[in-house]
VONU-528274 format. One line per 8 residues: number of its first residue (from 1); for each residue x, y, z of C-alpha. Coordinates in nm, 4 decimals. Layout:
<mardos>
NUM = X/Y/Z  ...
</mardos>
This chain:
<mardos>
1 = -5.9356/8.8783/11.4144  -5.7492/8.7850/11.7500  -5.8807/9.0535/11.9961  -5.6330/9.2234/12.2217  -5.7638/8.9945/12.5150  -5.6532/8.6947/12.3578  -5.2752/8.8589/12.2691  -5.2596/9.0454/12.6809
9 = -5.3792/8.6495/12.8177  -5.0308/8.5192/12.6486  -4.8225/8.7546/12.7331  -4.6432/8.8085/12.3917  -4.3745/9.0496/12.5622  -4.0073/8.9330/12.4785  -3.7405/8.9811/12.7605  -3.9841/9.2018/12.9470
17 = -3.9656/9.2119/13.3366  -4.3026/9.1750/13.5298  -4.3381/9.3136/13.8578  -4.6704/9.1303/13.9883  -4.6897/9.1410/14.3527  -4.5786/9.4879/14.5781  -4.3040/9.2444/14.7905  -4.1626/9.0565/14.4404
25 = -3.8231/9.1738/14.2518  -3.8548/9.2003/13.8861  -3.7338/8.8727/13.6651  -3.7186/8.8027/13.3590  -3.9708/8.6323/13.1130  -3.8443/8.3819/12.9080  -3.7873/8.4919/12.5472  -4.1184/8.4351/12.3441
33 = -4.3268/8.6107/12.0646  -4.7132/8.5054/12.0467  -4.7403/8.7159/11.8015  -4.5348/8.4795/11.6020  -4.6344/8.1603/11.6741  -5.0223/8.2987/11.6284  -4.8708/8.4504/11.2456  -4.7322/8.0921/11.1334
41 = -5.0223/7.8640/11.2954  -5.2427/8.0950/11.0941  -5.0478/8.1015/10.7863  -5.0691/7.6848/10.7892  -5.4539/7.6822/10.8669  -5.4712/7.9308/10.5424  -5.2346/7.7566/10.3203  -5.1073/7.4038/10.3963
49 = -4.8463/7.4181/10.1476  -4.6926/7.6658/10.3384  -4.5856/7.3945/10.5640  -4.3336/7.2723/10.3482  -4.1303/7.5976/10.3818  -4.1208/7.5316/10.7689  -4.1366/7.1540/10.8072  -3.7160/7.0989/10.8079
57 = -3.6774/7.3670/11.0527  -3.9212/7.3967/11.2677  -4.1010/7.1307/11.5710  -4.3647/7.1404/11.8127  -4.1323/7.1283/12.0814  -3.9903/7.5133/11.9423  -4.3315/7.6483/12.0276  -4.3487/7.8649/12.3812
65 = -4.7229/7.8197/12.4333  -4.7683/7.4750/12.5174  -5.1853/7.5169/12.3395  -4.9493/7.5944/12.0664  -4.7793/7.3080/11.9998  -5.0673/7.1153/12.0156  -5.2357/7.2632/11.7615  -4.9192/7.2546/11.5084
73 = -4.8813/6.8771/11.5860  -5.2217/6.8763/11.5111  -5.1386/7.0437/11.1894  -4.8416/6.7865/11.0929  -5.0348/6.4909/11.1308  -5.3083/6.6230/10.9322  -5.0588/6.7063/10.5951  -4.8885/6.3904/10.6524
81 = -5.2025/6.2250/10.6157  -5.2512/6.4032/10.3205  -5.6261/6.5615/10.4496  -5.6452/6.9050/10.5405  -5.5761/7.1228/10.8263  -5.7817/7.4092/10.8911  -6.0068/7.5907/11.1815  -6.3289/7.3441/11.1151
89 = -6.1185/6.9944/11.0689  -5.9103/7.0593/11.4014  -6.2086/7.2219/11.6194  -6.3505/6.8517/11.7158  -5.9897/6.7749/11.8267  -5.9652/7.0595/12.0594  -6.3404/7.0698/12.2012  -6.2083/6.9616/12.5306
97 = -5.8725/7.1081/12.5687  -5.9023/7.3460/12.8955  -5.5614/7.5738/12.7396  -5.7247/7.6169/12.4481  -6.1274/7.6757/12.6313  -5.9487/7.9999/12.8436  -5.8664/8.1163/12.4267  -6.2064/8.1126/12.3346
105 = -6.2242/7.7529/12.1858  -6.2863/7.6486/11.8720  -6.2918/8.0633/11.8136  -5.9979/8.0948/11.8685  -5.8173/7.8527/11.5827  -6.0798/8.0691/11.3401  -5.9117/8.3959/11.4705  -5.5497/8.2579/11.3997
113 = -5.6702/8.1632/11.0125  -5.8645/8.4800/11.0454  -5.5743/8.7754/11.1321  -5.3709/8.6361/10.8322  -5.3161/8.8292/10.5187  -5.0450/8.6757/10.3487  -4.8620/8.3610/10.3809  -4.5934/8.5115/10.2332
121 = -4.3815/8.5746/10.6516  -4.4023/8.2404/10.6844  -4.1002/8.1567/10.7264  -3.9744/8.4162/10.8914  -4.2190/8.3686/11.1798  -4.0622/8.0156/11.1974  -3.7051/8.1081/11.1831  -3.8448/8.3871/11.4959
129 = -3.9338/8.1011/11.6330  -3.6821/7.9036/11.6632  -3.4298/8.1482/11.7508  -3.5981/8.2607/12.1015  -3.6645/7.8610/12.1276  -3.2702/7.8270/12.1304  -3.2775/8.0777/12.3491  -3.4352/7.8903/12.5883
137 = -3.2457/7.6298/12.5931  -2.9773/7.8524/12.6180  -3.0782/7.9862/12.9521  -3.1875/7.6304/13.0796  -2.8161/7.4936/12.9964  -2.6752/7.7792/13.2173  -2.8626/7.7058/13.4790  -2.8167/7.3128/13.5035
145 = -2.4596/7.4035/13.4786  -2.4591/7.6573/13.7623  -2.6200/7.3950/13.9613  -2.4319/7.0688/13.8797  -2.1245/7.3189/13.9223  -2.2487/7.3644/14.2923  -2.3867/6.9818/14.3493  -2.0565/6.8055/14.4609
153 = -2.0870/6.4349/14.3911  -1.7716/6.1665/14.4194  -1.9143/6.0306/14.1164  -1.8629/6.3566/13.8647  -1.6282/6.6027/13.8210  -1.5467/6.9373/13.7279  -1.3946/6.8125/13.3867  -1.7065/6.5723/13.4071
161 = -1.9880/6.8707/13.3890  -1.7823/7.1086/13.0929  -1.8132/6.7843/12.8906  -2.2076/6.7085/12.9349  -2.2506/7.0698/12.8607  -2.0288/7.0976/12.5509  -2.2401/6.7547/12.4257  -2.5873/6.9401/12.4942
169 = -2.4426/7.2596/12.2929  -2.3151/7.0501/11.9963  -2.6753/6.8737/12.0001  -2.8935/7.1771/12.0601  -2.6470/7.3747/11.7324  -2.7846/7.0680/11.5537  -3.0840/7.0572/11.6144  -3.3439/7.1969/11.3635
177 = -3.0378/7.2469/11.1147  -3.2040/7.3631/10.7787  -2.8863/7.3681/10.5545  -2.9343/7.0370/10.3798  -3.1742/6.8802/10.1668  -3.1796/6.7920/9.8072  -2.9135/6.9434/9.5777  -2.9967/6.9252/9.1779
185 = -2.7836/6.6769/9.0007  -2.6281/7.0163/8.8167  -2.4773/7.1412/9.0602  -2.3589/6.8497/9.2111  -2.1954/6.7594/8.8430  -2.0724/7.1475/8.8288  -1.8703/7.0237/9.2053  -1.7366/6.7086/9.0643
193 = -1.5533/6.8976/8.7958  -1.4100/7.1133/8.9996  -1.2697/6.8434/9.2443  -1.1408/6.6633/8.9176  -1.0125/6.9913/8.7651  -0.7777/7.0276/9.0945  -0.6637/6.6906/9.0694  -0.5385/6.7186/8.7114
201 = -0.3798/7.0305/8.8180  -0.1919/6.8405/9.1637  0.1191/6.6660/9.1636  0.0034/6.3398/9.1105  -0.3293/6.3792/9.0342  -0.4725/6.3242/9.3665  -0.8082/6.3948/9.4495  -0.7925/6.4622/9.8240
209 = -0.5109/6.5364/10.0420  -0.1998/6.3851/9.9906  -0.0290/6.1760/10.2594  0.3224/6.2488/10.1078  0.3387/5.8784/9.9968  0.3086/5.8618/9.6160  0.1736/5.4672/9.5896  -0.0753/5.5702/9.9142
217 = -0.1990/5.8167/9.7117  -0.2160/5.6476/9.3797  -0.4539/5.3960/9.5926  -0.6640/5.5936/9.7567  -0.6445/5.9357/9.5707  -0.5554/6.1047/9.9149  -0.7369/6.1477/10.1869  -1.1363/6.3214/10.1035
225 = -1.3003/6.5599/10.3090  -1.5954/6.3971/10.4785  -1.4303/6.0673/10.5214  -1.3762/5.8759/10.8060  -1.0462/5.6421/10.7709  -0.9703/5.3759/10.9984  -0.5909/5.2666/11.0272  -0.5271/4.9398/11.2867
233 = -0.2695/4.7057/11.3473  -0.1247/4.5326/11.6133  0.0790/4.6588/11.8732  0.4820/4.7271/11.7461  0.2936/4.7159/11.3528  0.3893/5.0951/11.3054  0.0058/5.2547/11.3453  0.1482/5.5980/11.4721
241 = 0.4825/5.6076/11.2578  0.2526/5.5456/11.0062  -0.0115/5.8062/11.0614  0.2380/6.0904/11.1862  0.4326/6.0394/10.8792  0.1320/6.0808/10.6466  -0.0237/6.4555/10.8935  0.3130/6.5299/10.8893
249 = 0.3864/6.5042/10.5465  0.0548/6.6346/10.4241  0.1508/6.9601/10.6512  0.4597/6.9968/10.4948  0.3493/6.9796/10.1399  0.0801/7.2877/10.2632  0.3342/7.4639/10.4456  0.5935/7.4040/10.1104
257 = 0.3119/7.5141/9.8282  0.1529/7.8154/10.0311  -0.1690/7.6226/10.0811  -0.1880/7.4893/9.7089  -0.1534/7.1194/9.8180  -0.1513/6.9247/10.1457  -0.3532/6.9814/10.4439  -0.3459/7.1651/10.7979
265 = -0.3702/6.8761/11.0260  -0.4822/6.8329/11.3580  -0.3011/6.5532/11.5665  -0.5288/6.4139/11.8654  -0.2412/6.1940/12.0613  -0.4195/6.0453/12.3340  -0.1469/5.7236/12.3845  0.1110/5.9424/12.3512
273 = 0.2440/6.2694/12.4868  0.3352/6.6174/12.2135  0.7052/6.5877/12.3114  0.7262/6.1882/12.2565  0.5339/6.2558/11.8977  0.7696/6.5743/11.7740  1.0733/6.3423/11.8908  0.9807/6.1190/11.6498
281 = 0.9116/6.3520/11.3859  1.2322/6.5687/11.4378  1.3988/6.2008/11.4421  1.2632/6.1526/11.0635  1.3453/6.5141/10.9592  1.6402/6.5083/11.0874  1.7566/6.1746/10.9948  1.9259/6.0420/11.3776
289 = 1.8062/5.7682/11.5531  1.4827/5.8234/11.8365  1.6607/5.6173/12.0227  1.9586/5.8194/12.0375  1.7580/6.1358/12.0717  1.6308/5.9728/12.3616  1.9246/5.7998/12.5095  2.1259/6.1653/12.4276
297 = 2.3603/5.9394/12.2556  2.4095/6.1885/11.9688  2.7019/6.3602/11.8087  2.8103/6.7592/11.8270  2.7369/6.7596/11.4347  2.4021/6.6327/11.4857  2.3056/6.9614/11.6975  2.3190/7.0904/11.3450
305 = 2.0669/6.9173/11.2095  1.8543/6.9415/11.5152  1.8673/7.3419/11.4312  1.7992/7.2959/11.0931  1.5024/7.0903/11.1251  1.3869/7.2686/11.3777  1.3779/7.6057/11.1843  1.1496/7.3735/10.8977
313 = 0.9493/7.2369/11.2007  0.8543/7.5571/11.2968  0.6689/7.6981/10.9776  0.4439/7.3710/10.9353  0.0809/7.3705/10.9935  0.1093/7.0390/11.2620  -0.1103/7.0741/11.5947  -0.0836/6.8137/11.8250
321 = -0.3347/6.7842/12.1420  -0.2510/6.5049/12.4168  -0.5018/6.5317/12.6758  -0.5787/6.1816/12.7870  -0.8789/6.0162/12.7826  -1.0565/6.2868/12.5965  -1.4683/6.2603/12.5407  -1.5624/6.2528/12.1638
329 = -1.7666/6.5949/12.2808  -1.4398/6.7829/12.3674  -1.2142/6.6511/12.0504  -1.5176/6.7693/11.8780  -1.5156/7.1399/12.0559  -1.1409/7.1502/12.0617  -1.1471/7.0864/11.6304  -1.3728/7.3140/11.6148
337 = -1.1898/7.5794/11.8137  -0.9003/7.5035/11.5861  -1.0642/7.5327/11.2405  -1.1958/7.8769/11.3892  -0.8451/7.9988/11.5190  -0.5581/7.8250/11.2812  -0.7507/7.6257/11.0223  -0.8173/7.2320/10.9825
345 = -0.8091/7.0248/10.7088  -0.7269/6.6690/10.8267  -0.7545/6.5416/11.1673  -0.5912/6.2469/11.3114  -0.7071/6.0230/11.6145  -0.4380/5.7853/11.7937  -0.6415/5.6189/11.8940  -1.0283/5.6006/11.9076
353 = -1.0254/5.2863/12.2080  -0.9002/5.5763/12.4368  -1.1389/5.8078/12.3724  -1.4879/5.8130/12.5661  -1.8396/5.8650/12.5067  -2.0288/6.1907/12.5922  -2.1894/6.0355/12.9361  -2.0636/5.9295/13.2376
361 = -1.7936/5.6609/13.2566  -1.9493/5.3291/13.1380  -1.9257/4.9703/13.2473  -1.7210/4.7286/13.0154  -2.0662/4.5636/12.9245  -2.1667/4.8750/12.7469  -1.8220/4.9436/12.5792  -1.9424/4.8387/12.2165
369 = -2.2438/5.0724/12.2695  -1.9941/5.3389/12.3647  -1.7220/5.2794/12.0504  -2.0487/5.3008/11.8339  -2.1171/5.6440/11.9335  -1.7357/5.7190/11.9265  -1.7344/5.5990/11.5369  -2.0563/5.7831/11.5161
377 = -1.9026/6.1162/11.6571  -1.6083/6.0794/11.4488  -1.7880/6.0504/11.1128  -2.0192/6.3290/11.2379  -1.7268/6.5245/11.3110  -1.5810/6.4711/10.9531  -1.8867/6.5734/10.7958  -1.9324/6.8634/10.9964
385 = -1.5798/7.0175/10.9279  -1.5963/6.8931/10.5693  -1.2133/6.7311/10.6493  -1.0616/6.3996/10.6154  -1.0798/6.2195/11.0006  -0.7762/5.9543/10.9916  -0.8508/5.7771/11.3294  -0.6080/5.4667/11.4875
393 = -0.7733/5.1711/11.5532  -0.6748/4.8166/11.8261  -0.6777/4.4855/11.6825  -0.8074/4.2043/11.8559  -0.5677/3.8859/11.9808  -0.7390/3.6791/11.7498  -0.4327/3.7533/11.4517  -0.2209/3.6310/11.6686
401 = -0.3662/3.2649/11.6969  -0.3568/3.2424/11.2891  -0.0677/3.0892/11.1187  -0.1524/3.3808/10.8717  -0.0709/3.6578/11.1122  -0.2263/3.9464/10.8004  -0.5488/4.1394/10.9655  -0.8944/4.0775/10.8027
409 = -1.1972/4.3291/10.8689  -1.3500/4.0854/11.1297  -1.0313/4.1827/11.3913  -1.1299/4.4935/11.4372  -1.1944/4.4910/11.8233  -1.5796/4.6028/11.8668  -1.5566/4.5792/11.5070  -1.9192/4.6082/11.4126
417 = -1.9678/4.9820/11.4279  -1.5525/5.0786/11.3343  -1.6516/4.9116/10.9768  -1.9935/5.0223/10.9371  -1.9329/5.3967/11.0130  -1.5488/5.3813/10.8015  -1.5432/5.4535/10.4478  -1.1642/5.3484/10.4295
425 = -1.0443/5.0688/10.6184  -0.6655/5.0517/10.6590  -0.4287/4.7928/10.8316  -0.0635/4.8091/10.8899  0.1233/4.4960/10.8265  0.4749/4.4194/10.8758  0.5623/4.0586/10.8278  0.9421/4.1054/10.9550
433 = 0.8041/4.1711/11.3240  0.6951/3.8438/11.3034  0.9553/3.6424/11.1496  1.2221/3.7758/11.4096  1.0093/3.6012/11.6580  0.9729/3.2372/11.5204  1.3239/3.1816/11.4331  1.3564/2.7937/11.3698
441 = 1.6568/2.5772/11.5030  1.9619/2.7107/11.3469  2.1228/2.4906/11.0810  1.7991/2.3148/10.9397  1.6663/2.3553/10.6280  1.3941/2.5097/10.7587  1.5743/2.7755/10.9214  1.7295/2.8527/10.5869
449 = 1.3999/2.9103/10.4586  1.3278/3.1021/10.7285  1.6477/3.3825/10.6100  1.5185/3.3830/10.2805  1.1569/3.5050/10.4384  1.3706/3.7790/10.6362  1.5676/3.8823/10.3528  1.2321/3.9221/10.1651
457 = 1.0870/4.1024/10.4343  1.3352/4.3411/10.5665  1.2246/4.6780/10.6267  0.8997/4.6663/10.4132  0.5725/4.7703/10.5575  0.2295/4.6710/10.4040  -0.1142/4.8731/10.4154  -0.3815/4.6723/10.3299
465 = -0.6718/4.8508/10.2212  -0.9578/4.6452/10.3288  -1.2467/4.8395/10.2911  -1.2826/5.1461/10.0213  -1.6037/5.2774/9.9820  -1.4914/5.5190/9.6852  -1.2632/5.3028/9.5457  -1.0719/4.9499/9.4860
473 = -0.8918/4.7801/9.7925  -0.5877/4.6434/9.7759  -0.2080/4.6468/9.9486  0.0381/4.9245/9.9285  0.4114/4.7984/9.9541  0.6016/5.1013/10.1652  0.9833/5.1317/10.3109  0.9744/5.1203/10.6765
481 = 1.3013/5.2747/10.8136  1.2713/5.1675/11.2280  1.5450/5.3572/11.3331  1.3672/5.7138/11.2067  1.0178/5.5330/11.2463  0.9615/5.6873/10.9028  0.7567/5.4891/10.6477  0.8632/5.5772/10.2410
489 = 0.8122/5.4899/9.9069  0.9922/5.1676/9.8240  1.1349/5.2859/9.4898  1.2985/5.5994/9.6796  1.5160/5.3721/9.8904  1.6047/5.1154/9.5964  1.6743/5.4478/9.4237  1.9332/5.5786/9.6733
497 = 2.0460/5.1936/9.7173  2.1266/5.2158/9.3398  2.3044/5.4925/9.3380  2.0743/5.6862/9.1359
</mardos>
């Protein structure tokens, strides 16, 4: 058994206050139970098949007593190497280790197998364990942040330190997660059902949440929760129109069916600001011009449908967020925030180039690096919320050296990690914004050519689905309406055209 002189030389007392020394205030001990750590340690020397109940949860590291995590590394490599860990195996390893000497030696790993009973606390002790080891870390993150909030440097910032603290939070909540691991084929099958089961019963049988766009959705089955979607195009292609029309029509649809269908979306506008983005959204609901909204070339009757809209406006689950150059750690606390407070099910990033990595402001040579652990932190963020993450993507200038100007995977700008970490890869093509700009001489044969391509072309928008990793790729043919920047199906507007 471990005698009472072992337990009293590790202090095993959690949040107590010590008072050695006449002349020094109390403090307080870091949070700790020996007790603990000597309960599992023993449990694995008795039983190393216990150690499969703790291995997902629990580290060396987690251990207070530093003797301690020794001796479960100790442990680990020992199972892993498929021999076995007990008092008499690990004594040789510890014959000269001075923590463990002031213990009693090679005694003392026979008094942790020793005081056990049961194996049967095992995990408990671990999940003890762990808790006053994030407790810890707890107290050690306030206190770096109490001092880099009183170091002044030119180099960092205020805004600077909340960040680096909000990334250590998100990584220490992470850490020694014990959710996962293997789920039985059954019960994934019993989950597949159900997801097709709510498709049958949608409004065109969609799968995931529906962007509002019927031939969208027919390709893609709607947006999935856990997905990260990429949607680039060149500058003046329609990247925002597009994505605001699909959050914004996905919103509707929830706000429409009481939840049934669609999606609460939150809209990350980091290129543009919340009044610019509802502009163009009242624009498309209310069916005037942005330009005249903007201009305040509008009509008394059109106040009318400004009101109207506005009433609809107001009931639909859209939140936009236009901080500037916001850190992947703060759009990942600031989802968070608003899954806890309103509810989230899509996101939407315009667009991941402005966003920044969790450290310090990089140098252009590390700027792939730092778009890698942007992608990274967007998929993580995804599967972490369980929600669709729709994020806006830059093209290179290489599309526009092509005679073909139609964007292929390898344009992505630092496209390496964007196509890896995507499991939908969208581009936005509109082959009219092109024409207008390589009008031939007037009167030639080839500028007659030339109409027919613009008569062809007029006001029809292209996604091209170049990467799907649920599904086929392909092109989507869409309306594109500039003057409400409002993209639509195509047989809608022949529809209306027809008279229909």
């Amino acid at each position: 058994m471990i005698s009472d002189t072992m337990i009293k030389s590790v202090d095993s007392g959690y949040g107590q206050e010590s008072t050695k020394g006449s002349n020094n205030p109390h403090y307080r001990v870091l949070p700790h139970n020996i007790e603990a750590e000597q309960g599992l340690l023993g449990a694995l020397l008795i039983d190393n098949r216990a150690h499969e109940k703790v291995a997902d949860l629990l580290r060396a590291e987690h251990f207070f007593m530093p003797v301690h995590q020794r001796i479960y590394t100790a442990i680990n490599q020992f199972i892993e190497r498929g021999q076995t860990a007990s008092p008499v195996t690990l004594k040789g390893y510890f014959e000269n280790d001075e923590d463990l000497a002031e213990l009693g030696g090679g005694v003392y790993l026979a008094d942790l197998a020793g005081s056990i009973i049961s194996v049967i606390n095992v995990y408990d002790y671990a999940q003890t364990i762990y808790e006053l080891f994030m407790r810890r870390e707890l107290i050690a993150l306030g206190e770096d942040v109490v001092n880099d909030a009183h170091s002044l440097r030119l180099e960092s910032s205020a805004t600077d330190t909340i960040e680096q603290a909000e990334s250590r939070l998100f990584s220490l909540a992470e850490n020694g997660e014990s959710n996962g691991g293997f789920v039985s084929l059954r019960d994934s099958v019993l989950v597949s059902i159900e997801i097709a089961e709510k498709a049958f019963k949608a409004k065109g049988h969609v799968t995931g949440f529906t962007t509002g766009l019927r031939d969208m959705d027919k390709q893609l089955g709607g947006f999935h929760s856990s997905d990260l979607l990429i949607l680039a195009g060149r500058p003046s292609m329609g990247k925002t129109a597009l994505a605001t029309n699909m959050a914004f029509n996905s919103a509707r649809i929830y706000a429409k069916t009481g939840g049934k269908e669609g999606a609460r979306v939150g809209f990350f506008s980091l290129e543009m600001s919340a009044d610019q983005l509802a502009t163009r959204i009242l624009a498309d609901v209310a069916s005037i011009s942005s330009h005249a909204i903007k201009q305040g070339n509008i009509k008394q009757e059109d106040f009318q449908k400004f009101v109207k809209a506005a009433q609809e406006l107001s009931q639909i689950p859209l939140y936009i967020d236009d901080t500037p150059a916001l850190s992947i750690g703060a759009l990942r606390t600031r989802a968070r925030r608003l899954k806890r407070q309103h509810g989230l099910d899509m996101l939407v990033v315009d667009y991941l180039q402005l966003l920044r990595g969790t450290g310090s402001r990089q140098s252009e040579a590390n700027r792939v690096q730092e778009v890698s652990e942007i992608t990274r932190g967007l998929k993580a963020i995804a599967k972490e919320l369980n929600i669709p993450v729709l994020a806006l993507s830059q093209l290179s200038r290489a599309v526009e050296q092509r005679e073909d100007k139609r964007p292929m995977l390898s344009d992505l700008r630092e496209s390496g990690s964007i196509e890896q970490d995507a499991d939908v890869v969208m581009f936005v093509y509109r082959e009219e914004y092109y024409l207008h700009r390589a009008e031939p001489e007037i009167g030639t044969e080839k500028h007659m050519r030339w109409q027919e391509k613009c008569e062809r072309a007029l006001n029809i928008g292209e996604c091209i689905v170049a990467k799907a990793r649920h599904g086929p790729i392909g092109n989507v043919r869409m309306h594109f309406t500039g003057e409400y920047t409002r993209f639509s199906d195509l047989d809608e507007i022949h529809d209306k055209n027809m008279g229909y």
